[in-house]
VMD Tcl script that builds the backbone (N, CA, C; Angstrom):
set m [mol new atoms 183]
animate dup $m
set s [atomselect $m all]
$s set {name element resname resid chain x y z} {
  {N N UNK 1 A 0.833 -1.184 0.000}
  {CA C UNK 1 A 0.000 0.000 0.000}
  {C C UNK 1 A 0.876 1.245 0.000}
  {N N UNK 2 A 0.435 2.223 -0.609}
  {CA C UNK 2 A 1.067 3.585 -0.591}
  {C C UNK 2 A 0.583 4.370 -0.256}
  {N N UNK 3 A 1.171 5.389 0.709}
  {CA C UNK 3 A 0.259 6.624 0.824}
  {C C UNK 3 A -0.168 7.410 0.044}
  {N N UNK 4 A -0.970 8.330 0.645}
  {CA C UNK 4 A -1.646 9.589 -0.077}
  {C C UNK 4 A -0.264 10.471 -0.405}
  {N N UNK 5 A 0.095 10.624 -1.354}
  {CA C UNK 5 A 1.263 12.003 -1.875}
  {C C UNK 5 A -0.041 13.259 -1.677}
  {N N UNK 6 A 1.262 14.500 -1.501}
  {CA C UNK 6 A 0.594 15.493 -1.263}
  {C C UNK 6 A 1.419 16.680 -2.277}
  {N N UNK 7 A 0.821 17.339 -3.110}
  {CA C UNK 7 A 1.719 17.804 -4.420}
  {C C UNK 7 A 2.779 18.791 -3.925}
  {N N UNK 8 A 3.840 18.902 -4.518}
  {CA C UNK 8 A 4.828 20.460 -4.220}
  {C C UNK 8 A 4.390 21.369 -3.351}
  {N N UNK 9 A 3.130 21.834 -4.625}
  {CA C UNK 9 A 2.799 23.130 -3.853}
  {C C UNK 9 A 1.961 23.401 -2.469}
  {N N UNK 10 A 1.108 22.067 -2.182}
  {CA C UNK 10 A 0.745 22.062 -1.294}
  {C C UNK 10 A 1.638 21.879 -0.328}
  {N N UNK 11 A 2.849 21.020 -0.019}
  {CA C UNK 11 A 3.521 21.116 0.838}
  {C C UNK 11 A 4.623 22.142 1.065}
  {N N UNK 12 A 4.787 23.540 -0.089}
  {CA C UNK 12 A 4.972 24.625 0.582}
  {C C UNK 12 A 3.749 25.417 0.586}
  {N N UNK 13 A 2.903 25.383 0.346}
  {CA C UNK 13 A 1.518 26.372 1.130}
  {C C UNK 13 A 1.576 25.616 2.639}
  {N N UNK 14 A 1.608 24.399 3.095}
  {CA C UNK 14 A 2.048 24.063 4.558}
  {C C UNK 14 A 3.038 24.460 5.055}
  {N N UNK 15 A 3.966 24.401 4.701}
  {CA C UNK 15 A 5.367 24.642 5.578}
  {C C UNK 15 A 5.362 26.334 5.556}
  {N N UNK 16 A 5.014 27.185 4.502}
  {CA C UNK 16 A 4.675 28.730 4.925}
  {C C UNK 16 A 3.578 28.603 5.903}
  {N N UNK 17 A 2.877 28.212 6.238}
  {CA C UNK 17 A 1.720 28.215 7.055}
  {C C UNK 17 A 2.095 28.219 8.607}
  {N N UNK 18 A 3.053 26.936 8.756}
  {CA C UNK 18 A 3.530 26.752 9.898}
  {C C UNK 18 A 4.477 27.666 10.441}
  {N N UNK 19 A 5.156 28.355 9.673}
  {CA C UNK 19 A 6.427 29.075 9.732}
  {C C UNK 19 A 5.930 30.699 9.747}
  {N N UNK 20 A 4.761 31.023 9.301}
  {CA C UNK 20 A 3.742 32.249 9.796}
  {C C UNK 20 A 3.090 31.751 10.924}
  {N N UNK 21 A 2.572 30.871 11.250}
  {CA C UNK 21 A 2.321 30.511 12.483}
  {C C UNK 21 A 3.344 30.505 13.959}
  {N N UNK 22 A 4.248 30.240 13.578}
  {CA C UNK 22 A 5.295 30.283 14.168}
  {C C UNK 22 A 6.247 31.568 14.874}
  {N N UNK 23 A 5.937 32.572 13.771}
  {CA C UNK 23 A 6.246 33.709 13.851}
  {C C UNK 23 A 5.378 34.099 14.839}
  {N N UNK 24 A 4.154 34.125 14.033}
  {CA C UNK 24 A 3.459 34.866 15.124}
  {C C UNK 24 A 2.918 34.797 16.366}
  {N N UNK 25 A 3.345 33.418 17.010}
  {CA C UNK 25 A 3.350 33.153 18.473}
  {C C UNK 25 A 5.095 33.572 18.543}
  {N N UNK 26 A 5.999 33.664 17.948}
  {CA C UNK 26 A 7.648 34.420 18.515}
  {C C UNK 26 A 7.177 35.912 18.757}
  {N N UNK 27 A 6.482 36.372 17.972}
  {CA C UNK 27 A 6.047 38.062 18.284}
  {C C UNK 27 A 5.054 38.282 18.800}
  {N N UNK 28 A 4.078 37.650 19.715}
  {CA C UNK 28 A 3.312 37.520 20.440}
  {C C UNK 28 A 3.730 36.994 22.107}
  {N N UNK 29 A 4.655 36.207 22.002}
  {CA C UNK 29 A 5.778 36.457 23.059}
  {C C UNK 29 A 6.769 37.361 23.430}
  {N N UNK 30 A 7.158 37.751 22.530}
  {CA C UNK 30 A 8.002 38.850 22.518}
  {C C UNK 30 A 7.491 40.506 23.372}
  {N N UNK 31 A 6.252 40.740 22.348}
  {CA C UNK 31 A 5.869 41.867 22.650}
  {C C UNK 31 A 4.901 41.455 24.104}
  {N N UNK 32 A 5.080 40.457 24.535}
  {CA C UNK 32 A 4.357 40.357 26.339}
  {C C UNK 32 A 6.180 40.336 26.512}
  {N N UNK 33 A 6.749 39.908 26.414}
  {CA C UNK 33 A 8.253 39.958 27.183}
  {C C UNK 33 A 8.422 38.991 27.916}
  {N N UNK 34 A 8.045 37.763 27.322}
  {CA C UNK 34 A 8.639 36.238 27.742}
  {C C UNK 34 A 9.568 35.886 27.359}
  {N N UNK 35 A 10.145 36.308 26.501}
  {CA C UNK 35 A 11.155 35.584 25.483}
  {C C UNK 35 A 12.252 36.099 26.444}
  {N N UNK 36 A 13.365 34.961 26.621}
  {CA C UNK 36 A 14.314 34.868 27.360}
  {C C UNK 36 A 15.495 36.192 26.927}
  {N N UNK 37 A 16.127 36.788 28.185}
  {CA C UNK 37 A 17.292 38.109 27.277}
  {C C UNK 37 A 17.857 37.500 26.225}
  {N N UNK 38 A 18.740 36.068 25.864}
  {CA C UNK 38 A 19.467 35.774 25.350}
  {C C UNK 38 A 18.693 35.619 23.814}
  {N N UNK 39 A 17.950 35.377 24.132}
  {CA C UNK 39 A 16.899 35.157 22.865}
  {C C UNK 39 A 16.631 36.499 22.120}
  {N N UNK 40 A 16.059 37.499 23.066}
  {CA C UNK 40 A 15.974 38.952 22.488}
  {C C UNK 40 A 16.754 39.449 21.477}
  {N N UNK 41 A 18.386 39.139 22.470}
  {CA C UNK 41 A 19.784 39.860 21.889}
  {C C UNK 41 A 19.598 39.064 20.505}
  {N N UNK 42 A 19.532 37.780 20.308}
  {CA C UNK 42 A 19.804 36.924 18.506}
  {C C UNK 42 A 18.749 37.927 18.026}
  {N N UNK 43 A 17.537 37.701 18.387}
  {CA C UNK 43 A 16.833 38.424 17.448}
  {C C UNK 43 A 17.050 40.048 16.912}
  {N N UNK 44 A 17.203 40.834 18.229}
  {CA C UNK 44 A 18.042 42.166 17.523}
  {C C UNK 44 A 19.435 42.126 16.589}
  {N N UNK 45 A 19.895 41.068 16.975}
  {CA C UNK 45 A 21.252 40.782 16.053}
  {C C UNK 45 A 20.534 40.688 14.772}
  {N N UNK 46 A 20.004 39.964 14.501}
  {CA C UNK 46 A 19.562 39.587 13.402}
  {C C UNK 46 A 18.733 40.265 12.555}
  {N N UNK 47 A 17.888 41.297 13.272}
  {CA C UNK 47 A 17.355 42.523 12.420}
  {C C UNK 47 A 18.135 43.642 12.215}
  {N N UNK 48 A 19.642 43.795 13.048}
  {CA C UNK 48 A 19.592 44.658 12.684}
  {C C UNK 48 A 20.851 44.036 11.430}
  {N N UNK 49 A 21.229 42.707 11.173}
  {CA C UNK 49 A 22.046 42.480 10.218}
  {C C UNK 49 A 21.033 42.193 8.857}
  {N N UNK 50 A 19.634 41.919 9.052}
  {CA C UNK 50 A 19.069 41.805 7.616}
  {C C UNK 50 A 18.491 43.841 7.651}
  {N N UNK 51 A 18.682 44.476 8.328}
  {CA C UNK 51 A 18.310 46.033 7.480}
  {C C UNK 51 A 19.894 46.198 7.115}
  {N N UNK 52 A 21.511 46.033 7.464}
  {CA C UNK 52 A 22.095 46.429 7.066}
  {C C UNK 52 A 22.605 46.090 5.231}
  {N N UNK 53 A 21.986 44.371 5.533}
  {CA C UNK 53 A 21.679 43.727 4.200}
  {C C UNK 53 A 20.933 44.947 3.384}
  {N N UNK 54 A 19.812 44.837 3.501}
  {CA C UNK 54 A 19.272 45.800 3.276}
  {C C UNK 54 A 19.692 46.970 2.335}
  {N N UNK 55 A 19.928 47.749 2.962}
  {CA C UNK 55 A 20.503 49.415 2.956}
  {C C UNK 55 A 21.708 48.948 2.015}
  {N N UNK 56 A 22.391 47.517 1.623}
  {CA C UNK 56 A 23.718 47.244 1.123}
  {C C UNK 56 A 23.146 47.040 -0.510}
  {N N UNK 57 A 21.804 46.556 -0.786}
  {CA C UNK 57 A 21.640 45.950 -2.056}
  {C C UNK 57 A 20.831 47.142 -2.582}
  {N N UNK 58 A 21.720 48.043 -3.511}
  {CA C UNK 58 A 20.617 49.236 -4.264}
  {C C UNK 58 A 19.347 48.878 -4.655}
  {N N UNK 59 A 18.528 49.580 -4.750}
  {CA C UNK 59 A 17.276 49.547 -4.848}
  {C C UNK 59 A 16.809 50.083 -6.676}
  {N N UNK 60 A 16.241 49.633 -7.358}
  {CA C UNK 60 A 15.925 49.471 -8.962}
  {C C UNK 60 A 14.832 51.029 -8.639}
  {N N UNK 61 A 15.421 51.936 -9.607}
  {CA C UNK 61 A 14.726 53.215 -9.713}
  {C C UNK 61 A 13.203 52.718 -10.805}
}
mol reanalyze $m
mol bondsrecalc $m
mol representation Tube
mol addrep $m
């Protein structure tokens, strides 16, 4: 017997699903202020290295 396959795209319309889901219980913790200091600090690390990304790749006039 074989299972049910589930096509490409459906299994990234799931895995975005979970991973917006995901997010938004990390920023729903966050902004109550559960999230551990050490945890905070990665995450400010990390925004402020994807705006410097950012600000690095010109922007198409």
């Amino acid at each position: 017997m074989s299972a049910p396959t589930i096509s490409r795209e459906q299994a990234i319309r799931n895995t975005r699903a979970a991973l917006d889901r995901a997010r938004a219980r990390r920023d729903a913790d966050r902004a109550a202020g559960r999230l551990a200091p050490e945890v905070e600090l990665i995450l400010r690390r990390l925004e402020r290295q994807q705006r410097e990304q950012q600000l690095a790749i010109p922007h198409a006039a």
